[in-house]
Each structure stands twice: as C-alpha cells, then as structure tokens.
C-alpha positions in Angstrom: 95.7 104.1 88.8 94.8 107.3 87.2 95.9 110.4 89.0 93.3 112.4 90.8 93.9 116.1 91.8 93.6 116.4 95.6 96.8 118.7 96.3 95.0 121.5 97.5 93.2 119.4 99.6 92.9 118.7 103.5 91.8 115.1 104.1 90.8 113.2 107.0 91.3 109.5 107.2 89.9 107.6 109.8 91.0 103.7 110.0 94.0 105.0 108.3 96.2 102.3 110.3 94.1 99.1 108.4 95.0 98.1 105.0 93.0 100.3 102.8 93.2 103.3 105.1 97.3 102.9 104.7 96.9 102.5 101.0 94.6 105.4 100.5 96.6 107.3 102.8 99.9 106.7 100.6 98.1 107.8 97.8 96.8 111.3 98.9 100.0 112.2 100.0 101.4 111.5 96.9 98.8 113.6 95.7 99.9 116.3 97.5 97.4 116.4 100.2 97.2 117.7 103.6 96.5 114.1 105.6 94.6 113.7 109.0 94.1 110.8 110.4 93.3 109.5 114.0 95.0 107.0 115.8 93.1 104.7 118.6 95.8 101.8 119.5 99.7 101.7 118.9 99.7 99.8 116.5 103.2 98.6 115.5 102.5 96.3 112.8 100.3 98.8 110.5 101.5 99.3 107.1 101.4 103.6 108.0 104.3 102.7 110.9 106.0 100.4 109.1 106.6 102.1 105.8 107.4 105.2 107.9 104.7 107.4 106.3 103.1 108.2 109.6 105.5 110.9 109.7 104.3 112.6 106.4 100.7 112.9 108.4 99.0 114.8 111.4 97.6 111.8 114.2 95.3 113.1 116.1 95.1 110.2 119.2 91.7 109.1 120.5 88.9 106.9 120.0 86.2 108.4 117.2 83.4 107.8 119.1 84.5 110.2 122.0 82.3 113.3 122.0 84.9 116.0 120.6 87.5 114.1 118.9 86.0 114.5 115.5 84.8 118.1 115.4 88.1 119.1 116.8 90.5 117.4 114.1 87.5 119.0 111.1 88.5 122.3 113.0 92.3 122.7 113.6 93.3 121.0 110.7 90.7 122.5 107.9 89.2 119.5 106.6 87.4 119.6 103.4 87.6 115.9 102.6 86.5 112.5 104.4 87.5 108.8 103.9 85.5 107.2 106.9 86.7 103.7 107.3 87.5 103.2 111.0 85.6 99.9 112.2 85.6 96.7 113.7 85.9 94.9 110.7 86.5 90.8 111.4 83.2 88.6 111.4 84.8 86.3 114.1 85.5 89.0 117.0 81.8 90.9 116.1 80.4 87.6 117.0 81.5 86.8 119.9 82.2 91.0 120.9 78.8 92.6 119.8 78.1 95.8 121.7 81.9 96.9 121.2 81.3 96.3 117.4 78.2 98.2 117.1 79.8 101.6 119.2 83.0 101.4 116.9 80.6 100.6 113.5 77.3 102.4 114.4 77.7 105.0 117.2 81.7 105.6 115.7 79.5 106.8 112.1 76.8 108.8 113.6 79.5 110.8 115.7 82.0 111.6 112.7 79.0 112.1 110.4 77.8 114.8 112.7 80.9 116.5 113.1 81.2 116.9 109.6 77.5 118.6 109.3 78.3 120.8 111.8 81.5 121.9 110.1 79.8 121.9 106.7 82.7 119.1 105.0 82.6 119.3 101.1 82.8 115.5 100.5 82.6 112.4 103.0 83.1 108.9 101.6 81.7 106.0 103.7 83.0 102.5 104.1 80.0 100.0 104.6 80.7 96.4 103.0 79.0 94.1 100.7 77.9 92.0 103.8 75.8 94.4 104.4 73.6 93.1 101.6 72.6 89.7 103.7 71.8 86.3 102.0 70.5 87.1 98.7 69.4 84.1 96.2 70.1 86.5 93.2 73.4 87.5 92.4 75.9 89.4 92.1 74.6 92.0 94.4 73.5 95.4 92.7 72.7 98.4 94.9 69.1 98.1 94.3 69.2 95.0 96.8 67.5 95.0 99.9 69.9 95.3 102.9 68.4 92.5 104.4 71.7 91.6 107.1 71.2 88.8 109.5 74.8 88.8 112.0 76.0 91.3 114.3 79.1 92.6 111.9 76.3 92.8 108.8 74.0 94.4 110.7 76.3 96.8 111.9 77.2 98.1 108.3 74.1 98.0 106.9 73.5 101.0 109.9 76.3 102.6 109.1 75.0 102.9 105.1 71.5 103.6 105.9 72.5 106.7 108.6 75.4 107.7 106.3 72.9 108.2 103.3 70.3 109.8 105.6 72.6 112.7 106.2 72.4 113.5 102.5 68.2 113.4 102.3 68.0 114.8 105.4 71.0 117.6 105.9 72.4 117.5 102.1 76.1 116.6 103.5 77.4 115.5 100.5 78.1 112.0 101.4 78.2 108.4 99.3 79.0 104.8 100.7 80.9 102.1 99.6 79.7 98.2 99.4 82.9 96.7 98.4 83.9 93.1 98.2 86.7 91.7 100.0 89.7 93.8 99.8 93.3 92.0 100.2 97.0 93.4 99.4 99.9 94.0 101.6 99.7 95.2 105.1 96.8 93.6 106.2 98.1 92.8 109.7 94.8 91.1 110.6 95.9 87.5 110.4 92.6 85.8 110.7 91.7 87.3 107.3 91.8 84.7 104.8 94.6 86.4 102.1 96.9 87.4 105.3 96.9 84.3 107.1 97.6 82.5 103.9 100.3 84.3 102.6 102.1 84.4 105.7 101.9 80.7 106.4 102.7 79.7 103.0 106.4 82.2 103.6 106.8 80.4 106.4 106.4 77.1 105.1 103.5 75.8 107.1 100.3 75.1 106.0 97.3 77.7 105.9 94.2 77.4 107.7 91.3 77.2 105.6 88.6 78.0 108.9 85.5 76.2 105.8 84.9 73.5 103.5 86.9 75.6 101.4 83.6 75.9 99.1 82.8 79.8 100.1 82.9 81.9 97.5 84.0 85.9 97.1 84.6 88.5 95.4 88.6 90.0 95.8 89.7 93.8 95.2 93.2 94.4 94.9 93.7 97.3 97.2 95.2 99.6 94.9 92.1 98.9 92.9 90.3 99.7 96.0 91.9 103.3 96.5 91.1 104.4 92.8 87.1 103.5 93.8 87.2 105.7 96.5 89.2 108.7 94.8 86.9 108.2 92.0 83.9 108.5 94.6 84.9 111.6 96.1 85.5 113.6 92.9 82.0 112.5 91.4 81.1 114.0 95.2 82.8 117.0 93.4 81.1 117.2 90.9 77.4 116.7 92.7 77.1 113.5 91.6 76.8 110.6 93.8 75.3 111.9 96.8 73.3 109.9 99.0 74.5 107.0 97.0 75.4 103.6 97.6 78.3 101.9 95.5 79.8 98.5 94.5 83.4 97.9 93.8 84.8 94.3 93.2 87.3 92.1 90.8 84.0 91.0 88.8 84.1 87.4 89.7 83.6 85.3 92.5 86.8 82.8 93.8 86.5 79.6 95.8 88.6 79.9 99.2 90.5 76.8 98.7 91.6 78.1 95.2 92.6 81.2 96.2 94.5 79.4 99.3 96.4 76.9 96.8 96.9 79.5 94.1 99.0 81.3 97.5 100.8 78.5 97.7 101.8 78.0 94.7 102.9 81.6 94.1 104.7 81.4 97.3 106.7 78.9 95.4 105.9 76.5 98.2 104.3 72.7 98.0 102.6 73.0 101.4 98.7 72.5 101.1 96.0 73.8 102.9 95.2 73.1 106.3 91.2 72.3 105.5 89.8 72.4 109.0 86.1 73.2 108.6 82.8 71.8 107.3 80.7 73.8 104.9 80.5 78.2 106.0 81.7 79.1 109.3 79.0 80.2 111.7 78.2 83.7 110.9 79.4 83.9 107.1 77.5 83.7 104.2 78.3 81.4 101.5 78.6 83.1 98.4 78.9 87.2 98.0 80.0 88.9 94.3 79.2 92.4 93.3 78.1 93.9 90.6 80.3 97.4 89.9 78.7 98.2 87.0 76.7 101.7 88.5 80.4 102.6 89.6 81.8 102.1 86.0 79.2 104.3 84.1 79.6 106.9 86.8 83.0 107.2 87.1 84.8 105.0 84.6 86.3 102.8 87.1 87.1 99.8 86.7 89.8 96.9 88.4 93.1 96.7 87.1 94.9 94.0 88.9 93.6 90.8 88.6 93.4 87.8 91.2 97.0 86.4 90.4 98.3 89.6 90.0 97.2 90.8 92.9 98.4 88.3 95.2 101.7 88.1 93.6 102.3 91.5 94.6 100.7 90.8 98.4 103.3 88.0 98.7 105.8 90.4 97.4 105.4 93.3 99.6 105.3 90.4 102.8 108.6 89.6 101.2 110.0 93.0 102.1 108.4 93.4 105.5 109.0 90.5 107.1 108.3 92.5 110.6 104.5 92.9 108.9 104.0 88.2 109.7 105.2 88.4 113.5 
C-alpha cells in the first residue's frame, strides 16, 4: 500500500470497531493522524480492542443517530476528515430487523452528513455497497448503473449513496461514496459472513456452512486493499476531484462460494468439506455481483494488490494469532 500523507490530519471514523473501520483505523494512525471514532456497543471481540489500538484513539460513546453526538465529536476534536462506515451491514438480520436497519443505514447518514455541513468538514468518504446496484443482467457493475435495489439492506444503501451525493449538488460538502464488493480479512467478528465463518470452522476442524447451492458468485477485496481505495478517495477529495461521485473497488473477478469455501479449507491445511446446506441464493441475496473498478484506477491509480489466495492466507493467519477473535 502506497503511503498517503494524513499526519496533520484529524479523522473521524465511524464503524471503526468492524473490519474495515479497524483496518483503516490502523492505518491513519500509522500515518500519523489524529483518530476519532465513536463507539455504540462494547464490543470485545473487535479487531480495534483486541489489537489494543483503541488506546492510540479518542472514543467518543453513543449511537450516531442521536441528535448531538456527531456535531459534538466534528467540534471538540477538530475534524477535517471523514470515513463514514457505521451500518448494519448483514443481509440476514436487515431482513428479518428492517426499521432498526434503515435508522442505523439511512437516518445514521443523513445525521453525520449534516453535522459535517454544519461544521464545514474538508473531505467525507461514504460507505454504500455494491448491493446497492440491485439485479442487473449486465455485468460487472459500473457506476453508470441504475441503483435499482429490491431488499431492505440494498435499499438501505442505495439511500445512503443517493443522500450522501446530494450533499455535494446541493451544499458542495465535498463528499464521494464507495460501491465496493465484498470485503474479507482478519477481524471480521461477524461469523455469519461467509470468509469468517469459514475460516473459523475450518481452524477448528469442523465443517463450514455454506447457507446456498454454493453457486453464488462475488467479487472479494482484501481489506488492506480496501483501505488504499478509501485513502486514495479522500486525497482525490483533496485535490477537488471526486466530489459527488460514486466509486467501485473489487478484486476484478467474480468467485463461486463453494470455491472460495474449499480453497479455506485447504489453506487451513484441513480435509474437512463444506457443510452445503442450501438450494440455489438465499432469500434476500442476489446471485451474482462483480464490479468494475476501472473509474477508480484512472482517477486514482488504484488498483488490488492481494489476490484471492493471498488474501485468505493471510485471514487464516491473523485468526491464527487471535484465537480470542473465533469465540
């Protein structure tokens, strides 16, 4: 990962306790950064508490979508920067939890989003998703798709990227949103994610869950991958480019879920197999998503480093050496 000059920088990180909120987090404050972020739950298993790198940050506790929370952590702490990727982000509880989905997703954006017009923030980098997107016969998706999202968790990104980019037409807050595929690495403490679930299972010698067919297909970003995107984002923001703009990052190829399960497994070094216990695309899921970077790349000169096998050698690795991280 190329290294991006944020030192004199005050950043707030919202959803700093998920995976790529604890990777990007790492990174800025290797950078140099002044680090922000807000903290909802106690959440012992997060990659910030269990690394001990919570203590090189400032929490601020609370909810985002309480009236308040936002403006006052854009105040005290001087924030110029903003990574905004607090949400509820697994399709399963969004289906069967709507209403507190949309008011984490929807209500949580409009909130910060304000907050940071109000206090005139220099740069603010939104997380949306390549869900958003919806079924789409033609692909890979390229951000001149309709956002045409059909299930509660889809819908509620494709409202998160449509207010984030109003903010720029409408106010000028220089803001740009990410559609990025599915992001995996170690961490990830949200065990009914595919990569998580697998890895730890296959450690523990039992057999993953495969909740399909097996015969979905998606796009994987390394997350270290994932954190150079979003770097890259905010310092085209920098440079006035970008703004009100939508953009992909993904590996550049989609991967069958039983593959990537069994490829797991066998890096894992174990001879367990998968635990197939579903017929065709779980309710709520599309079956095939892959998106096309390419508007990222010619911006920015991104472009993934890590490939699949790479990537989940070093997941599996860092599992390894947080065995407190698989419960």
């Amino acid at each position: 990962m190329e290294a991006v000059e944020v030192s004199s920088r005050s950043v707030l990180v919202t959803g700093a306790y998920g995976l790529l909120g604890g990777w990007l987090t790492a990174a800025l404050v290797a950078r140099g950064a002044r680090v922000c972020v807000v903290r909802r739950d106690d959440q012992t298993g997060s990659a910030l508490v269990l690394t001990g790198l919570e203590a090189s940050v400032d929490v601020v506790h609370g909810d985002i979508v309480t009236e308040g929370l936002i403006e006052r952590a854009l105040a005290e702490y001087e924030v110029d920067t903003v990574f905004h990727l607090a949400a509820q982000t697994i399709v399963p509880t969004a289906n069967r939890s709507p209403i507190s989905t949309f008011e984490t997703n929807i209500r949580g954006t409009w909130t910060l989003l304000e907050a940071c017009r109000h206090h005139g923030v220099e740069r603010v980098v939104v997380a949306s998703s390549d869900k958003a997107y919806g079924p789409h016969e033609d692909l890979p998706y390229r951000e001149g798709h309709a956002l045409q999202p059909v299930y509660p968790y889809d819908v509620s990104k494709a409202a998160t990227d449509l207010i984030a980019r109003s903010y720029w037409h409408t106010w000028a807050l220089p803001v740009a949103v990410t559609r990025f595929a599915n992001l995996y690495g170690g961490g990830d403490v949200n065990r009914s994610r595919l990569v998580p679930e697998a890895v730890t299972a296959a450690l523990a010698g039992r057999a993953p869950v495969v909740r399909s067919d097996g015969s979905p297909e998606r796009d994987f970003l390394y997350v270290e991958d994932a954190v150079a995107a979003y770097l890259s984002i905010s310092e085209a923001l920098g440079r006035g480019q970008g703004r009100g703009e939508a953009f992909n990052s993904g590996g550049g190829e989609p991967h069958r879920v039983l593959d990537v399960v069994r490829l797991i497994c066998r890096l894992a070094g174990t001879d367990v197999e998968p635990d197939v216990r579903g017929a065709g695309t779980p309710a709520g899921e599309l079956d095939r998503q892959w998106v096309d970077a390419t508007k990222l790349r010619s911006l920015t000169g991104w472009e993934p480093t890590v490939g699949l096998e790479e990537g989940l050698r070093r997941t599996i690795d860092w599992y390894r050496a947080h065995p407190e991280a698989m419960g």
